[in-house]
C-alpha positions as CSV (number, residue, x, y, z in Angstrom):
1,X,181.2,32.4,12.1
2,X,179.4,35.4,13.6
3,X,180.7,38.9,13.4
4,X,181.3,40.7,17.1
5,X,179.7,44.4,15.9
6,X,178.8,47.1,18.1
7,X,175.2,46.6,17.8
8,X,175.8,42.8,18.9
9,X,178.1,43.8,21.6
10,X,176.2,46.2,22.9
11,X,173.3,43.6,23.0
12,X,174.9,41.4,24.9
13,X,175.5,44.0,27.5
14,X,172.0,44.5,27.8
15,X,171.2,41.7,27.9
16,X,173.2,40.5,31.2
17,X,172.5,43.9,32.7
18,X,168.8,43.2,32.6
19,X,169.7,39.7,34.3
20,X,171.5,41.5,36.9
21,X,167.7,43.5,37.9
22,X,166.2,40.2,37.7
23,X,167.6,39.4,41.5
24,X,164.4,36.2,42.1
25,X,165.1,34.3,38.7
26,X,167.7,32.1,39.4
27,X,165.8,30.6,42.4
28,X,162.1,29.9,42.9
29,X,161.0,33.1,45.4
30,X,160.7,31.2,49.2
31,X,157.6,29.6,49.9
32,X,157.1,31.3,53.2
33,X,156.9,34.7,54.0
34,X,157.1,36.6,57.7
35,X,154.2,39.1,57.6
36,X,151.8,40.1,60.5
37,X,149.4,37.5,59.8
38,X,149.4,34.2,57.8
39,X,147.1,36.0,55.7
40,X,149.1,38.7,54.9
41,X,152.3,36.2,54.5
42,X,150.0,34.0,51.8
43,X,149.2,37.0,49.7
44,X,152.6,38.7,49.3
45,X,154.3,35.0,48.5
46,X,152.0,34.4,45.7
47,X,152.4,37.9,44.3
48,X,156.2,37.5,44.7
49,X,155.9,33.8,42.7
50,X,153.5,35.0,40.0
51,X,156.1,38.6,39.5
52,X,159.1,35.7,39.3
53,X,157.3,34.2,36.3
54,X,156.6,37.0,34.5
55,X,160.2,38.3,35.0
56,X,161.3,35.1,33.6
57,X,160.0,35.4,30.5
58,X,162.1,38.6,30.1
59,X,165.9,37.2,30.9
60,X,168.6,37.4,28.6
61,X,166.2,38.9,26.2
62,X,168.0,42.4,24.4
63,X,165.7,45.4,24.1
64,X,165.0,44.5,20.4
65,X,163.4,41.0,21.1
66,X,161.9,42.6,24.2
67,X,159.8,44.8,21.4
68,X,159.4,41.9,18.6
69,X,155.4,40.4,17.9
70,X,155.8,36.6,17.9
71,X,151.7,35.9,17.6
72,X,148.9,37.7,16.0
73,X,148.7,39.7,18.9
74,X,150.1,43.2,19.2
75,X,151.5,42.3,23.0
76,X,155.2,42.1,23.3
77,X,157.3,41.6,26.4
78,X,158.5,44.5,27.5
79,X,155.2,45.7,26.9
80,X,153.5,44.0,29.1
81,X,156.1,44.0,31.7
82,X,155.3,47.9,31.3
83,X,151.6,47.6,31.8
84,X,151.5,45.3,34.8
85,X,153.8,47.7,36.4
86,X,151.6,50.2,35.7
87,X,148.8,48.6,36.9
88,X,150.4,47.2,39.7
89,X,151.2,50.4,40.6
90,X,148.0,52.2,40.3
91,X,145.8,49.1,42.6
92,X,148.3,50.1,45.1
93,X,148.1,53.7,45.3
94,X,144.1,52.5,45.3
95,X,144.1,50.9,48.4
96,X,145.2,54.0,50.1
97,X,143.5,56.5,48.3
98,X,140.8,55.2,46.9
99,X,139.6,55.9,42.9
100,X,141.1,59.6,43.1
101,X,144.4,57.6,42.8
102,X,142.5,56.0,39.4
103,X,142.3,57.7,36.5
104,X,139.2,59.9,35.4
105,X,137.6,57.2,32.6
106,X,134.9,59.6,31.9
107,X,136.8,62.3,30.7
108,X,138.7,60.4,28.3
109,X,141.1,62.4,26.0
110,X,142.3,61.2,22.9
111,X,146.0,61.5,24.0
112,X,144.4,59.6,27.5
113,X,143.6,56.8,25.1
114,X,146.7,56.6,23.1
115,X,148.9,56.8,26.4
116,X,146.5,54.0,27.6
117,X,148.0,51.7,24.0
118,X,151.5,53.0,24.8
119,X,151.8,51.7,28.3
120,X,151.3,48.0,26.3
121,X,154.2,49.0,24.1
122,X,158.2,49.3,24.5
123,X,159.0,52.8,22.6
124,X,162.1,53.7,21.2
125,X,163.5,55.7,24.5
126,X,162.8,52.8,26.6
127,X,164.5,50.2,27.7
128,X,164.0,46.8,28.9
129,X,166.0,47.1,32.1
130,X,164.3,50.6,32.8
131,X,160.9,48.8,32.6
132,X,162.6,46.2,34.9
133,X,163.8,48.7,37.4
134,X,161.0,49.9,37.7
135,X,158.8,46.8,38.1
136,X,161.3,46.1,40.8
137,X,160.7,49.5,42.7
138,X,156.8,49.3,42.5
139,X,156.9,45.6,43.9
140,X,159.1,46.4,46.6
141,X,156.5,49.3,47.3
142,X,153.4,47.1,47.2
143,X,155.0,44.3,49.5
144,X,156.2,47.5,52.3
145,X,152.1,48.8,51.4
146,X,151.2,45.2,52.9
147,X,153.3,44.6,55.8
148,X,153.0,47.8,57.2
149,X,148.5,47.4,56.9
150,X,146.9,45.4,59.8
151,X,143.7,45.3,58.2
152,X,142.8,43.9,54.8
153,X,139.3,44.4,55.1
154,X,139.4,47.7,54.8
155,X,137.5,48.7,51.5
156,X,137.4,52.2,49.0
157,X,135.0,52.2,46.2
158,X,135.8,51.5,42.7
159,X,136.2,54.6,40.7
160,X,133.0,55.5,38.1
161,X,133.7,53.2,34.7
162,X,132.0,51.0,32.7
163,X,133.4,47.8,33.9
164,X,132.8,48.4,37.3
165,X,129.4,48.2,38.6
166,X,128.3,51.5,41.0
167,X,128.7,51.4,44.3
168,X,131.1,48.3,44.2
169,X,133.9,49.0,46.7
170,X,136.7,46.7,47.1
171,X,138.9,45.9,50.0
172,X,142.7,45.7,50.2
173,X,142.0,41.8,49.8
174,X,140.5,42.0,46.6
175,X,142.4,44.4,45.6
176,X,145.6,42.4,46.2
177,X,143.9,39.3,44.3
178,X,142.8,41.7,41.7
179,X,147.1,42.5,41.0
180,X,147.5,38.5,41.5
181,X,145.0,37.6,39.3
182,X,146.4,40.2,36.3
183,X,149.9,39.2,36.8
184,X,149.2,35.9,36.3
185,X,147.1,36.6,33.0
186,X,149.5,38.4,31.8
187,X,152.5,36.2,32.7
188,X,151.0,33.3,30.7
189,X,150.8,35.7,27.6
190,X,154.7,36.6,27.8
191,X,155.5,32.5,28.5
192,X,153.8,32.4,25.0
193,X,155.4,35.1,23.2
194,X,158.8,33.8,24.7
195,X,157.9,30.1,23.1
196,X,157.3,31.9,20.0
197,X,160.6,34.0,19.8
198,X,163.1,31.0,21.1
199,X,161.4,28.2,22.3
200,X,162.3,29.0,25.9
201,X,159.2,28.2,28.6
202,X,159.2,29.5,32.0
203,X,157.9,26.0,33.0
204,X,158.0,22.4,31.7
């Protein structure tokens, strides 16, 4: 029989407290969206689908499991819930101001680059349902971002970095299937991770 301790009680409360942020996961987000074009409606239902999945792979997980490696990768869950908030965050802020809301990649500190491996990892202080929270705030701002823009074509260059080619700019378009297309990568990595720690799938 299994022991009721603190830790284990206080696990469980976690654990439904983070399904309580997770408002989309026990139905599939709507299909349809009202937006000021069809356009805009399209692009703000799929990043509300692809968000659900990645959420998924998150619920009724405690803070512990949300930290634990289940392949030979380093990624974890709450990690990468963390990152794609991050980067969600920062493409947004990019289609209104452009690369100075990007960070400078050619003056790279050290402590730039270890803040740049944190933001994949859950540390101690943090907590799944903060990372949760705020995944939920900086979705809520993107979707406001699109509704309230009447034109997706307009474009901002690509800040200086190796990646990026010069004198590439990007419009709010590409920039929106840029965070899709991210989310979605990343999502598949925590459906694998969650297979590997219970067995549960988002799908199938």
């Amino acid at each position: 029989m299994i022991t009721e301790t603190a830790e284990t009680t206080e696990a469980t409360r976690t654990a439904e407290a983070v399904e309580t942020v997770q408002t989309e996961d026990g139905q599939y987000p709507a299909a349809t969206v009202e937006g000021p074009t069809p356009e805009h409606a399209d692009l703000i239902a799929e990043l509300r689908a692809i968000r659900h999945f990645l959420r998924l792979t998150a619920r009724g997980l405690t803070d512990e499991q949300a930290r634990q490696r289940t392949t030979v990768s380093e990624l974890t869950i709450g990690g990468l819930i963390k990152h794609v908030t991050s980067m969600e965050r920062a493409w947004s802020a990019f289609i209104v101001r452009g690369p100075s809301a990007m960070p400078d990649f050619s003056s790279f500190t050290e402590a730039d680059l270890q803040a740049r491996v944190d933001e994949f990892r859950l540390l101690p202080e943090e907590t799944l349902l903060g990372v949760l929270t705020a995944y939920e705030a900086v979705a809520r701002g993107t979707d406001e971002l699109l509704l309230g823009l009447p034109d997706l074509g307009v474009s901002q260059p690509l800040p200086a970095a190796p990646w990026f080619a010069p004198g590439v700019s990007w419009s709010a378009r590409r920039t929106v299937l840029h965070i899709v297309a991210e989310t979605a990568q990343h999502a598949g990595h925590a459906d694998i991770i969650r297979e590997s720690l219970d067995g549960q799938k988002s799908m199938g």
